[in-house]
C-alpha positions as CSV (number, residue, x, y, z in Angstrom):
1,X,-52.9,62.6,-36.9
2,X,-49.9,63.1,-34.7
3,X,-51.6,62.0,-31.7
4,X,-53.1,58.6,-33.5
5,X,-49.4,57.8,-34.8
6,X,-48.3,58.1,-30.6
7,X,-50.8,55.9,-29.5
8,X,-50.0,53.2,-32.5
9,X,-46.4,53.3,-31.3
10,X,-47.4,53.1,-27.8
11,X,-49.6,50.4,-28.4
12,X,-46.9,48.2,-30.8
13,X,-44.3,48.7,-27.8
14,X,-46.3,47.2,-25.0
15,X,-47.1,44.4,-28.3
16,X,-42.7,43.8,-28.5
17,X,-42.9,44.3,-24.4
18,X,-45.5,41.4,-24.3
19,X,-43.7,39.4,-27.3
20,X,-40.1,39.7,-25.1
21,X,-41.4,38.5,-22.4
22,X,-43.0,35.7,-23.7
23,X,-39.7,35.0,-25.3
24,X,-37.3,35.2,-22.6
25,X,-39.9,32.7,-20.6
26,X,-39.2,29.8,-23.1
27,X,-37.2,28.0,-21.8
28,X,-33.9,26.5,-24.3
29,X,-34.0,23.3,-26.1
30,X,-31.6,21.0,-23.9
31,X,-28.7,20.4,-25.5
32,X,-28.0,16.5,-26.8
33,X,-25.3,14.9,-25.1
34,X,-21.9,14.5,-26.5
35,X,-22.2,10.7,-25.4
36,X,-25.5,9.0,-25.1
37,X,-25.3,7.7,-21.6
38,X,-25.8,4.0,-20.6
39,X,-29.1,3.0,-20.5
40,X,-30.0,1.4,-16.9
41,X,-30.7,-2.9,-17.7
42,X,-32.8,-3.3,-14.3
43,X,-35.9,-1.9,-13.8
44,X,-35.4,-1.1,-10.3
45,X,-31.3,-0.5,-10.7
46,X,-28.7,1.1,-8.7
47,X,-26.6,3.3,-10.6
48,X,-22.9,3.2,-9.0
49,X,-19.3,4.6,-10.0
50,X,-16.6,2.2,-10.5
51,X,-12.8,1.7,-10.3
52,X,-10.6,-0.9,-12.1
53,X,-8.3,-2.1,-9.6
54,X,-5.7,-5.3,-10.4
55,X,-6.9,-8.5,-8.4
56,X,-6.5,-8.7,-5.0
57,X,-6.3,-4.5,-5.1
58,X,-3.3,-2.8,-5.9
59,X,-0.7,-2.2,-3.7
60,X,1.3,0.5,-2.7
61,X,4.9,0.6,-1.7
62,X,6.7,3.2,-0.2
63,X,10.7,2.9,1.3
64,X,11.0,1.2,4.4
65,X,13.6,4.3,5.5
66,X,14.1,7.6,4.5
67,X,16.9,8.2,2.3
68,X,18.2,9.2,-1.5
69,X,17.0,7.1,-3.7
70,X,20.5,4.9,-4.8
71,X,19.1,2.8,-7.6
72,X,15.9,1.8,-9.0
73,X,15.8,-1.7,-10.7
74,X,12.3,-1.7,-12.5
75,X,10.2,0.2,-14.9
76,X,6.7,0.5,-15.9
77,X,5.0,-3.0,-17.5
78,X,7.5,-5.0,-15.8
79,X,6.6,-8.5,-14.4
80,X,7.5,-9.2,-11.2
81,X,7.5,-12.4,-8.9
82,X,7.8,-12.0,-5.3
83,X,11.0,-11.2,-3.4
84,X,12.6,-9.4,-6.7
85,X,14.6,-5.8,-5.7
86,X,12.7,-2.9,-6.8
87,X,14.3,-0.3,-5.6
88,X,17.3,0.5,-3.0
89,X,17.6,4.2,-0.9
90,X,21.2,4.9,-0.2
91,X,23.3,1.9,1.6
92,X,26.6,3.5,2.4
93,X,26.1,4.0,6.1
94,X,23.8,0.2,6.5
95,X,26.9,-1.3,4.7
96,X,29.5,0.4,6.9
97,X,27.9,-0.5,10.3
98,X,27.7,-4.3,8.9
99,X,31.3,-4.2,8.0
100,X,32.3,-2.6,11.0
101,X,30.2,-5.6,13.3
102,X,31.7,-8.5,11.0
103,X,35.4,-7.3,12.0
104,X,34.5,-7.5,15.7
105,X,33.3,-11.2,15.4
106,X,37.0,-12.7,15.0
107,X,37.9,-10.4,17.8
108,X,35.4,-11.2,19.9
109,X,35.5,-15.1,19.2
110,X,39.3,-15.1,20.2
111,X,38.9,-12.9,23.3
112,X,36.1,-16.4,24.1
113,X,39.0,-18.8,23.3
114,X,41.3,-16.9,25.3
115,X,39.2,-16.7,28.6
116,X,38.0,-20.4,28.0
117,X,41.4,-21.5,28.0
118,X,42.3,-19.7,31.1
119,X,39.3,-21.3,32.5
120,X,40.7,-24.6,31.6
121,X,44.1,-24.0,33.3
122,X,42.3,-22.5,36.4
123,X,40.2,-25.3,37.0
124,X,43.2,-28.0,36.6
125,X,45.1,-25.7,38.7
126,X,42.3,-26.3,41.7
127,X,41.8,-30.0,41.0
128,X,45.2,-30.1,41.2
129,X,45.7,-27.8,44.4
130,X,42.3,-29.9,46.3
131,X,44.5,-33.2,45.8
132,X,47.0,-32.0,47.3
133,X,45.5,-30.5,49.7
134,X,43.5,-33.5,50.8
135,X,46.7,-35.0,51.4
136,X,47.9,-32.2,53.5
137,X,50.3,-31.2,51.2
138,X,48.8,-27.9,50.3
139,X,47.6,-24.9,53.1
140,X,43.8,-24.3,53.1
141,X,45.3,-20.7,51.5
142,X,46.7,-22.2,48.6
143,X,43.4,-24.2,48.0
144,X,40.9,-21.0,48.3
145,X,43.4,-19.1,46.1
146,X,42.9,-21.3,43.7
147,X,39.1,-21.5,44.4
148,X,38.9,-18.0,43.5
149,X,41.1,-17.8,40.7
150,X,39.2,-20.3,39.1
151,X,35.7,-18.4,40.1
152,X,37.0,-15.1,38.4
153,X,38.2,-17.2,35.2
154,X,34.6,-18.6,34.8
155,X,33.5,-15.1,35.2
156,X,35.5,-13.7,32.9
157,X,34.2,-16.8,29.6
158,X,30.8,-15.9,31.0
159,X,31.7,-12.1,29.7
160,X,33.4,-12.8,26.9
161,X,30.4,-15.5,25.8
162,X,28.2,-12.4,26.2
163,X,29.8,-10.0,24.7
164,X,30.5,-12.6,21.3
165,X,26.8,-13.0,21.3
166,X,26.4,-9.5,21.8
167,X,28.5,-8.6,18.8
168,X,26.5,-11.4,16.8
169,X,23.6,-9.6,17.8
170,X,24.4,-6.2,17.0
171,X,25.7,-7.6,13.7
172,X,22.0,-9.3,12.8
173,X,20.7,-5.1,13.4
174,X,23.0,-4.2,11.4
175,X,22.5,-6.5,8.5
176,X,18.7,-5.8,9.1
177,X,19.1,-1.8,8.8
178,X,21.2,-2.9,5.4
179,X,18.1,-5.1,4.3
180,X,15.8,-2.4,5.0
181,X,17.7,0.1,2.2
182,X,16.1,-2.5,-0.2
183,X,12.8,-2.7,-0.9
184,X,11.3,-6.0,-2.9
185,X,8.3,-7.2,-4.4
186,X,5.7,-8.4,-2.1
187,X,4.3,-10.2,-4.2
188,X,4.3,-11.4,-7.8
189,X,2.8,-8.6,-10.4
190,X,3.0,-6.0,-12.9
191,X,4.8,-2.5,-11.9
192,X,1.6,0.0,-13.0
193,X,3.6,3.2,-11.7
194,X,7.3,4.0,-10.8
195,X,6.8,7.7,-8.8
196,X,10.8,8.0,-7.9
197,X,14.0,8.3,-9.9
198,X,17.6,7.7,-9.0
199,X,19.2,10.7,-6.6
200,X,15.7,11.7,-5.3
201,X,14.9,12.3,-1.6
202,X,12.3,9.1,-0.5
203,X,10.2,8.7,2.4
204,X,7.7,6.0,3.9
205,X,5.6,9.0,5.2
206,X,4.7,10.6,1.9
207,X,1.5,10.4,0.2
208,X,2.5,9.4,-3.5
209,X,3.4,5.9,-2.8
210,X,7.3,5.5,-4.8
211,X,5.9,2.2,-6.9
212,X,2.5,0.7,-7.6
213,X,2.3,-2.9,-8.0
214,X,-1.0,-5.2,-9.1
215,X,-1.7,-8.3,-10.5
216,X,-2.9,-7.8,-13.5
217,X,-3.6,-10.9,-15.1
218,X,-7.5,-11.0,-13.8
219,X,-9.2,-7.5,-13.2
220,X,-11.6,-6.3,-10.2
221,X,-14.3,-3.5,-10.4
222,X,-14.3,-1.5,-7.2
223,X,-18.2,0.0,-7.3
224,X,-19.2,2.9,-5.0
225,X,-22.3,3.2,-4.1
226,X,-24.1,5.6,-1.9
227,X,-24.9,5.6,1.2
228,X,-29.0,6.4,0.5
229,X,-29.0,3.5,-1.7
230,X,-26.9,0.5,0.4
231,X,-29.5,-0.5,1.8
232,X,-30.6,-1.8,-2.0
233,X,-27.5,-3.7,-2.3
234,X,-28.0,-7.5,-2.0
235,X,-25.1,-9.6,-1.9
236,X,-24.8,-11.6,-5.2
237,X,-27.3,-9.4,-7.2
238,X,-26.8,-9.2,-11.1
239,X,-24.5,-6.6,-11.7
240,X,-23.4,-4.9,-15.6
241,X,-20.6,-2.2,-15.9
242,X,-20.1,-0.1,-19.1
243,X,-16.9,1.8,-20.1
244,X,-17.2,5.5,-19.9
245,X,-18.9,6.6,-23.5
246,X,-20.5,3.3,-24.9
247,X,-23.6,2.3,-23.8
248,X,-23.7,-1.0,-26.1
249,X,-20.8,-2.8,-24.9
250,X,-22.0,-4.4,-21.4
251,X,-19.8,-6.1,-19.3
252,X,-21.1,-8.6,-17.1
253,X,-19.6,-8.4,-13.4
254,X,-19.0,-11.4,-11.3
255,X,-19.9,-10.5,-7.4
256,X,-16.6,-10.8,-5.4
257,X,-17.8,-9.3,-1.8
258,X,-19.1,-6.2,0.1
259,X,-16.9,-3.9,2.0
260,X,-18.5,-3.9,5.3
261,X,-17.9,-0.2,5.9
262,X,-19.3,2.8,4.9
263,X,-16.5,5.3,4.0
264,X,-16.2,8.6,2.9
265,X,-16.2,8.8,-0.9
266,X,-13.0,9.5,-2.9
267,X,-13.3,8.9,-6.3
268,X,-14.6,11.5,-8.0
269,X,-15.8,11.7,-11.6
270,X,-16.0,15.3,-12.1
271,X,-19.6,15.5,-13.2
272,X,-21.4,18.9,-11.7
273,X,-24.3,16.7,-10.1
274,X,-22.1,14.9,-8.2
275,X,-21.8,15.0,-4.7
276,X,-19.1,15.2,-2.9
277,X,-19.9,15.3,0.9
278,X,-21.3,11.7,0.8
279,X,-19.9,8.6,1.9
280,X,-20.2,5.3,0.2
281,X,-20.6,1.4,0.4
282,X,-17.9,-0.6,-1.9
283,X,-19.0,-3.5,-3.8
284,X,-15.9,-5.6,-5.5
285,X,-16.5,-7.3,-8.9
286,X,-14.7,-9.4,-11.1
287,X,-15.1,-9.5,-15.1
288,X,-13.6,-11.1,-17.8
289,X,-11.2,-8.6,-19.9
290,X,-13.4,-7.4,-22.8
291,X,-12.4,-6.7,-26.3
292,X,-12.2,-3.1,-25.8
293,X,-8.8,-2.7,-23.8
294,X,-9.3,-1.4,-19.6
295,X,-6.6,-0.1,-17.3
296,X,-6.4,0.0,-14.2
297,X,-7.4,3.1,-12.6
298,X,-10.4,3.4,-15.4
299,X,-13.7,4.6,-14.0
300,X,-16.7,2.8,-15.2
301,X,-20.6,3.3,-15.3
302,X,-22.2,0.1,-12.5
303,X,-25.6,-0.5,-12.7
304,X,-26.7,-3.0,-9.8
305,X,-29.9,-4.8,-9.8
306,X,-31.4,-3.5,-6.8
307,X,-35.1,-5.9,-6.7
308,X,-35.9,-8.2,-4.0
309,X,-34.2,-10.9,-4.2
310,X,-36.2,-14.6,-4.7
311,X,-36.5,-16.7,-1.9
């Protein structure tokens, strides 16, 4: 009896061993995905990560010398038209090196008048000394006195000429050093970031650029797409880009160009397939704004149509 209940318990164990293991080698139902992904519209489609840039790219400015910040004149959504201040690093020193040129000017313009005048007396001194001394009224010494008097006055305007247009010079560096503590728009366009405050240290050589201007009245699609696939890209192809999480809201793109160089990818959209040690061609793209609202800086699924294109 005892030995026929052993073996039924034996015999139910390798039964649960077997049932386990048949178990554990199912594999999971796949999850759903929180966001349907956009659905590919070419057959033969390259699939592409993009970047909302403002037209003509954004661009970033940085001080054009090192300094504490003295005043910034703009804020974020601003509109700005070329030339306008945006921010200034500290003056102090530009301004006192400008002053301190301007006062030498009427100095130096006086010391001019001064040797020009001599110069002027000198030289009607030795017209007046040759007369007479064509008429042997004046010694060959008195003439070649006067020779050289008038050589060292004509020396001496020459210096004084140079040194006025030295001053003038030194007074255009200085005024340029005092222009360079302000930093303008380069061009006309909305302020997207402001990175610096009043009071903080600024440098041209840091990597978080102190403003980020871009035009933002038409936007441009910067696509990356990868180096395996470039060769698929055909310049002018149909192109459609979706916002990140809808997948019925397609916006057609408007081929701008291709970057003729392959780069090392940057942008980055998290995603644990992606790869990162991969470089990238860039395709630019314009599209007209859509109802849903885009920044710039937005990442965007880009589906290019990658088929032959007709002859």
């Amino acid at each position: 009896m005892f030995r026929n209940i052993t073996i039924a318990a034996a015999l139910l164990g390798i039964a649960a061993m077997f049932f386990l293991v048949a178990r554990l080698k199912k594999p999971d139902p796949v999850a759903p995905p929180l966001v349907e992904p956009a659905a590919a519209p070419y057959q033969a489609a390259i699939g592409a990560r993009g970047i909302v840039e403002a037209l003509g790219e954004n661009v970033h400015i940085s001080p054009l010398v090192s300094g504490v910040v003295e005043e910034v004149f703009v804020k974020v959504g601003d509109q700005m038209k070329k030339g306008a201040p945006l921010f200034r690093v500290d003056s102090r020193e530009a301004r006192a090196a400008v002053a301190s040129r301007e006062a030498e000017i009427p100095v130096l313009t006086a010391r001019l008048a001064e040797a020009e005048a001599n110069l002027a007396e000198k030289k009607d001194l030795l017209d007046r000394v040759t007369k007479l001394g064509s008429k042997n009224v004046a010694s060959e010494e008195e003439v070649r006195r006067a020779t050289f008097q008038h050589r060292a006055a004509e020396a001496l305007q020459t210096r004084a000429a140079a040194e006025l247009q030295q001053g003038k010079a030194l007074l255009a560096e200085a005024q340029t050093d005092l222009d360079l503590t302000l930093v303008a728009a380069p061009r006309d366009g909305e302020i997207l970031q402001v990175n610096i405050r009043s009071g903080e240290y600024a440098s041209p050589n840091t990597m978080v650029e102190a403003i980020l201007l871009g035009d933002t009245s038409t936007l441009q699609l910067r696509a990356d797409v990868d180096e395996d696939s470039a060769w698929r890209v055909h310049p002018g192809a149909p192109a459609t880009a979706y916002i990140k999480g809808t997948r019925d809201k397609p916006i057609p793109l408007t081929f701008v160009r291709v970057e003729p160089y392959i780069l090392p990818k940057k942008s980055l959209t998290g995603e644990s397939t992606e790869r990162v040690d991969t470089r990238v061609l860039q395709v630019i793209y314009t599209f007209p704004m859509p109802a849903t609202p885009v920044y710039v800086g937005q990442q965007m699924d880009v589906f290019i149509d990658g088929a032959p294109m007709a002859k």
